[in-house]
DSSP file (Angstrom, degrees, kcal/mol; ACC not computed):
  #  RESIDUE AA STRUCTURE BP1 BP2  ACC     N-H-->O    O-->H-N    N-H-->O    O-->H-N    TCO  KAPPA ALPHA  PHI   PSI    X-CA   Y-CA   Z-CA
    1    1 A X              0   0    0      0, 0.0     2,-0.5     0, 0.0     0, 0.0   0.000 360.0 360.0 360.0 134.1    0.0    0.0    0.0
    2    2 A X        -     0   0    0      2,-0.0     2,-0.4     0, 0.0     0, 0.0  -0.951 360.0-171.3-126.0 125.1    1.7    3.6   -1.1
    3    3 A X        -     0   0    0     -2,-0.5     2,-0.5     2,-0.0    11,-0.0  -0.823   9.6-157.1 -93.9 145.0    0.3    6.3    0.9
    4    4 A X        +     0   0    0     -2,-0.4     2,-0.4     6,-0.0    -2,-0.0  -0.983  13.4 171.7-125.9 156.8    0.9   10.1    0.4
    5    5 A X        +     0   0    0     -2,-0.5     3,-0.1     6,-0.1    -2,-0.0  -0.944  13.2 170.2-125.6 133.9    0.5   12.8    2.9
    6    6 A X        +     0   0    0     -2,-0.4     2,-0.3     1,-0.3     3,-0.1   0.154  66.1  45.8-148.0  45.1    1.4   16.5    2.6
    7    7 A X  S  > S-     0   0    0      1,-0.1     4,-2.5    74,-0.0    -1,-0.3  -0.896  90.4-105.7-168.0 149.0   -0.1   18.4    5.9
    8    8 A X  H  > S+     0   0    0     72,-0.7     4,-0.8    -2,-0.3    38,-0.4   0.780 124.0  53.3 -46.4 -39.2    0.2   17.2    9.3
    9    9 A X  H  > S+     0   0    0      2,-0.2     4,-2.8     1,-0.2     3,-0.5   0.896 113.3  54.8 -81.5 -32.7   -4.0   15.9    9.5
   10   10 A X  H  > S+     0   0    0      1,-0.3     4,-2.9    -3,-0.2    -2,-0.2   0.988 111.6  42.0 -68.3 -40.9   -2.8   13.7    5.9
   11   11 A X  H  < S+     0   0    0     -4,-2.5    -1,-0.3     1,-0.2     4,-0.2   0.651 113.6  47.9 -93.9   1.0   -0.3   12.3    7.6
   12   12 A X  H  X S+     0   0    0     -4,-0.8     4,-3.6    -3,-0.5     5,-0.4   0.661 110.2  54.2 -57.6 -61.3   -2.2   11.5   11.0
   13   13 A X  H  X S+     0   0    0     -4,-2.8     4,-4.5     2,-0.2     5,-0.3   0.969 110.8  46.5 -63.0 -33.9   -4.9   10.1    9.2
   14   14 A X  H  < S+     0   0    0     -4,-2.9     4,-0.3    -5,-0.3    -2,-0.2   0.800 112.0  52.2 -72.4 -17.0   -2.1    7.5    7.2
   15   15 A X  H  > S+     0   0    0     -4,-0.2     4,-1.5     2,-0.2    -1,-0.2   0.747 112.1  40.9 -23.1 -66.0   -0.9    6.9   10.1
   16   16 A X  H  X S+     0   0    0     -4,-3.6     4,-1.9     1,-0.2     5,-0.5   0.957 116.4  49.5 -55.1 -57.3   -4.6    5.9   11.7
   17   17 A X  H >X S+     0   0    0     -4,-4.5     4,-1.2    -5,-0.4     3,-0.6   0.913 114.2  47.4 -68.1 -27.6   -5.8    3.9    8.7
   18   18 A X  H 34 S+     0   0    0     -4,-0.3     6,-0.3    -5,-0.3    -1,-0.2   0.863 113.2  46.6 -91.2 -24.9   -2.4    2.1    8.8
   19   19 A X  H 3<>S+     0   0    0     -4,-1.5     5,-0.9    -3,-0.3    -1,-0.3   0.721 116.5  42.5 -79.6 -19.6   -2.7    1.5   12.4
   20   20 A X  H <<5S+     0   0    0     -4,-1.9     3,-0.4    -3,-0.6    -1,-0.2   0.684 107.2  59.8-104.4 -23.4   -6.4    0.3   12.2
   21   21 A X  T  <5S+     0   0    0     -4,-1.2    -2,-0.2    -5,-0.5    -1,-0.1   0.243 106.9  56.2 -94.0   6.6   -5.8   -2.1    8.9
   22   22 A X  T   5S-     0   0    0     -5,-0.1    -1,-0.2     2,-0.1    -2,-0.2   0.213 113.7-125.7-104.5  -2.8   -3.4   -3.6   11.3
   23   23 A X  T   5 +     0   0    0     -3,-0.4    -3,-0.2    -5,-0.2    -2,-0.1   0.566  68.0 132.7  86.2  -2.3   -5.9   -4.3   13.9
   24   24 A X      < -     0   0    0     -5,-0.9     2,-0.2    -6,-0.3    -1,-0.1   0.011  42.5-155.3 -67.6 159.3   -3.7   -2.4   16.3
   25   25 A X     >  -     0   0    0     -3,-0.1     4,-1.2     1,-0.1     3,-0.4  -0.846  46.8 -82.9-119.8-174.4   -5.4    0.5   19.0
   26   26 A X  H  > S+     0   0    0      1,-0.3     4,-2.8    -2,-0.2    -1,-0.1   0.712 128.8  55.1 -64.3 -17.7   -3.1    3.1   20.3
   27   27 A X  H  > S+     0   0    0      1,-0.2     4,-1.4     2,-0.2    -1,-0.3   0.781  97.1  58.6 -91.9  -9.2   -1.9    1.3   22.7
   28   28 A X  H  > S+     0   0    0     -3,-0.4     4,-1.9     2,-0.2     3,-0.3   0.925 112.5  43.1 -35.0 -51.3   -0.9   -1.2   20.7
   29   29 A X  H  X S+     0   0    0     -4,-1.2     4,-2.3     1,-0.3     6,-0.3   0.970 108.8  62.0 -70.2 -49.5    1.2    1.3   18.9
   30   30 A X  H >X S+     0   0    0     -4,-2.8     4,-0.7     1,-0.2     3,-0.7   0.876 103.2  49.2 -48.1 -39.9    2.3    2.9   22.3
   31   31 A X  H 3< S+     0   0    0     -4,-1.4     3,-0.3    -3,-0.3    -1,-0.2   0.865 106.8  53.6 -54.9 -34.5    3.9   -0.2   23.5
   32   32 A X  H 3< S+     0   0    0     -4,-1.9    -1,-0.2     1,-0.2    -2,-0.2   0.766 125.3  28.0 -64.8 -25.3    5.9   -0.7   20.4
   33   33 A X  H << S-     0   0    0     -4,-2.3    -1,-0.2    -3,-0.7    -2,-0.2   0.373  96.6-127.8-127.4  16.5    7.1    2.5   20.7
   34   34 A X     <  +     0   0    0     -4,-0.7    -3,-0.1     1,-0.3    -4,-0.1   0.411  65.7 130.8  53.6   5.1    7.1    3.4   24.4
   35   35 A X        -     0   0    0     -5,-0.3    -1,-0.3    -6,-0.3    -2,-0.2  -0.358  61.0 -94.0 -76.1 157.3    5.2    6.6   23.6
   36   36 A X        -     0   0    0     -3,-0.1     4,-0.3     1,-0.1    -1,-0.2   0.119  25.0-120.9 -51.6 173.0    2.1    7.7   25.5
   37   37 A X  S  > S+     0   0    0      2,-0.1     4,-5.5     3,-0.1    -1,-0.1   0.834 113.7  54.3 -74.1 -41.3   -1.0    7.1   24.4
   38   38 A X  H  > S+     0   0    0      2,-0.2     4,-3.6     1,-0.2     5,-0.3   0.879 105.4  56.8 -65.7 -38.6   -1.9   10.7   24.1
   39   39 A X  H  >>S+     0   0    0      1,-0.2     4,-3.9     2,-0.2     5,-0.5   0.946 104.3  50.7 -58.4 -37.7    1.3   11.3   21.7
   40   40 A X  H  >5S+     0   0    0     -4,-0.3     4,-3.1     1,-0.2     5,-0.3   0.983 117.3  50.1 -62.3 -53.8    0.1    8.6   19.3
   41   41 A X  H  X5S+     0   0    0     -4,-5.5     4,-2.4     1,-0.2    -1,-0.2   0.799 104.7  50.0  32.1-103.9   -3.1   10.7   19.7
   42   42 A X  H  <>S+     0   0    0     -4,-3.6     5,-1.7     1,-0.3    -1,-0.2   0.738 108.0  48.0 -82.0 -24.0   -2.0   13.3   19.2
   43   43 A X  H ><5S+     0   0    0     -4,-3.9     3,-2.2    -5,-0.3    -1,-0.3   0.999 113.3  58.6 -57.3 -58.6    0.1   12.6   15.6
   44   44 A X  H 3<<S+     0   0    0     -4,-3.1   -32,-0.4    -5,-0.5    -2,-0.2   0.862 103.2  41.2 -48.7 -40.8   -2.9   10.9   14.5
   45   45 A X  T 3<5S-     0   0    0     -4,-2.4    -1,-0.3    -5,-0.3    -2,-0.1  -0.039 124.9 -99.1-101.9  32.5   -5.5   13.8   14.8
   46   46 A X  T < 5 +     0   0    0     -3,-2.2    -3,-0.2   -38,-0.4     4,-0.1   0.375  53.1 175.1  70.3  -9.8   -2.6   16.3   13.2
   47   47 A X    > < -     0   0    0     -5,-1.7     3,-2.0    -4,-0.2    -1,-0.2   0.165  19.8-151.2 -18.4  96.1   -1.2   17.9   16.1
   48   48 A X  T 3  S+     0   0    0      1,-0.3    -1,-0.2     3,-0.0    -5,-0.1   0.374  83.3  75.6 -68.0  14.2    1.9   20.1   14.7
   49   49 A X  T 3   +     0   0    0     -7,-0.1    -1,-0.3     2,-0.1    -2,-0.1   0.190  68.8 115.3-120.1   7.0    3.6   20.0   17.4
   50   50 A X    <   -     0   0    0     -3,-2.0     2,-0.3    -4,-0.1     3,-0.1  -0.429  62.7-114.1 -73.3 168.6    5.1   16.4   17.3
   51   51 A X    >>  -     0   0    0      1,-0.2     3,-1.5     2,-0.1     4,-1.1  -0.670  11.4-125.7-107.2 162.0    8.1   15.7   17.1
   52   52 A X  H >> S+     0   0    0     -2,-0.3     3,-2.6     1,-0.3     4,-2.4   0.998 110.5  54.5 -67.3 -56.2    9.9   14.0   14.2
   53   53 A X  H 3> S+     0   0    0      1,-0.2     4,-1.2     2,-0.2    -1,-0.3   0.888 111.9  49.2 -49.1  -2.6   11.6   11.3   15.9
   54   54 A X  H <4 S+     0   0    0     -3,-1.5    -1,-0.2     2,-0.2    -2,-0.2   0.691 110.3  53.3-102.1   3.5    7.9   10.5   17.3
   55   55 A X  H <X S+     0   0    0     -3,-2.6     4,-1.5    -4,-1.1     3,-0.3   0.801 119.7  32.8 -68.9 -55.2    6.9   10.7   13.8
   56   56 A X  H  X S+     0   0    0     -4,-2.4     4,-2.3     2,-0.3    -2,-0.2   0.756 109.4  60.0 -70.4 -40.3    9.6    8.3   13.0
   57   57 A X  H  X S+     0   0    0     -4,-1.2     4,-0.8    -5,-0.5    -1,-0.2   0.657 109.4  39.7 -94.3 -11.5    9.6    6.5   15.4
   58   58 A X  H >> S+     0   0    0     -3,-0.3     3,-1.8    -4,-0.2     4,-1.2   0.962 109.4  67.3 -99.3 -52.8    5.7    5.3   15.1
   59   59 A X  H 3X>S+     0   0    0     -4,-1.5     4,-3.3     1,-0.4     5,-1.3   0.842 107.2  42.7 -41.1 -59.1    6.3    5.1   11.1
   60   60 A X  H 3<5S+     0   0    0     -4,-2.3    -1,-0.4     1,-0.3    -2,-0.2   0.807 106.4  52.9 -95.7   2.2    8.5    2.4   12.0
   61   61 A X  H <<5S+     0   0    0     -3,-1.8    -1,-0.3    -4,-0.8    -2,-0.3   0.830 119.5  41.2 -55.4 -31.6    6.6    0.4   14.7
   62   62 A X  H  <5S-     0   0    0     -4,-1.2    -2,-0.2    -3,-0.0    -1,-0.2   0.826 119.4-112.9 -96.7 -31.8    3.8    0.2   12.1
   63   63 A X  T  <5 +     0   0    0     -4,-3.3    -3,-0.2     1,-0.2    -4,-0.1   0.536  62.9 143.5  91.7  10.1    6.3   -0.4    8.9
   64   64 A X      < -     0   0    0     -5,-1.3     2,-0.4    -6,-0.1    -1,-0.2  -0.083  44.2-134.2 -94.0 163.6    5.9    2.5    7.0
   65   65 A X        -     0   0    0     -2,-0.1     2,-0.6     2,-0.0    -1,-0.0  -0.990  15.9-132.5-129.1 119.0    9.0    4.3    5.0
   66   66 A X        +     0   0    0     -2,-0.4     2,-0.5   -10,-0.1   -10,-0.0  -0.710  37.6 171.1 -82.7 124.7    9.5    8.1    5.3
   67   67 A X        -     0   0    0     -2,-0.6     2,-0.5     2,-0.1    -2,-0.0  -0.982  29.3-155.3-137.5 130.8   10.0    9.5    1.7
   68   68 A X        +     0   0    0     -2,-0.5     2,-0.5     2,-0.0    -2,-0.0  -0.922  14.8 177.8-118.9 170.7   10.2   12.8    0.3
   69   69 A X        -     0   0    0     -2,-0.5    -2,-0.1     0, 0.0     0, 0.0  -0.860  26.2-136.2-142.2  98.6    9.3   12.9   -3.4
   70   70 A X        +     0   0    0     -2,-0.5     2,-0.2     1,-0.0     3,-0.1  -0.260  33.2 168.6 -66.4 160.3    9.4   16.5   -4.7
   71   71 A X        -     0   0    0      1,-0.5     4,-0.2     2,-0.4    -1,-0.0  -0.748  40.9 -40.9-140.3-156.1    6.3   17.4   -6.9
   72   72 A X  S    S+     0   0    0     -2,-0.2    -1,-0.5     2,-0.1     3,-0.1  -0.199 106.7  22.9 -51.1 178.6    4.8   20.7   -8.4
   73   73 A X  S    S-     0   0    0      1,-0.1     2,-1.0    -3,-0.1    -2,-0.4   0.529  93.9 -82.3  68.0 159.3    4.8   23.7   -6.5
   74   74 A X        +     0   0    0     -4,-0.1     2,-0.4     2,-0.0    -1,-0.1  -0.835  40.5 176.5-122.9 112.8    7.2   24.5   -3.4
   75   75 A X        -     0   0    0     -2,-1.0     2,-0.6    -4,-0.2     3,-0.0  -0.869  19.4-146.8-109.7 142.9    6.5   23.3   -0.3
   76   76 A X    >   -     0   0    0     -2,-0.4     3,-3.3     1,-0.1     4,-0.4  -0.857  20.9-127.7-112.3 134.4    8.9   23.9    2.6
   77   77 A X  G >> S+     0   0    0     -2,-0.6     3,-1.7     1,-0.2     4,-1.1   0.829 108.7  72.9 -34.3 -39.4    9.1   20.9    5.3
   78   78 A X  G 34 S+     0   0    0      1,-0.3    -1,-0.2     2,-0.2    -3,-0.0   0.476  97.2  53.7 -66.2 -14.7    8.5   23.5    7.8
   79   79 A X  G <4 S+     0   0    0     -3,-3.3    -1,-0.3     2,-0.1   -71,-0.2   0.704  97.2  57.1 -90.8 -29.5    4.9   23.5    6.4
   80   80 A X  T <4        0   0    0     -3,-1.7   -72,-0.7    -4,-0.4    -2,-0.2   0.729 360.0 360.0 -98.8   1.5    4.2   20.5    6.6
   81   81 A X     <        0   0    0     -4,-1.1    -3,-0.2   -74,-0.1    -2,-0.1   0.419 360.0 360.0-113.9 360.0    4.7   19.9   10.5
């Protein structure tokens, strides 16, 4: 499955659908990754204020690959968390 995200709520929700099309809840994911519950949250439902390693670091509990893949237009990382 190839997802794309380009705003913090796209990438909360790929994050959620990946997490629920595993069967997992959050606290599944929270174990995997020692994060709260409320962090996992809080990435899911777009919170800009996570941090990338907890970004990363649930990506790879789940199996997911961080990629960026420029396309039109300029978008600055800084936009999208």
């Amino acid at each position: 499955m190839e997802l794309s995200a380009r705003t913090a709520d796209q990438i909360g929700q790929a994050i959620r659908r990946t997490r629920k099309a595993r069967g997992w809840t959050q606290g599944d994911v929270s174990a995997r990754t020692n994060l709260r519950v409320a962090t996992i949250s809080s990435l899911e439902n777009g919170d800009t204020g996570v941090k990338l390693a907890t970004l990363l670091s649930v990506m790879a509990a789940l199996g997911l690959e961080f990629r960026l893949v420029q396309r039109g237009g300029n978008v600055d990382i800084e936009d999208i968390f």
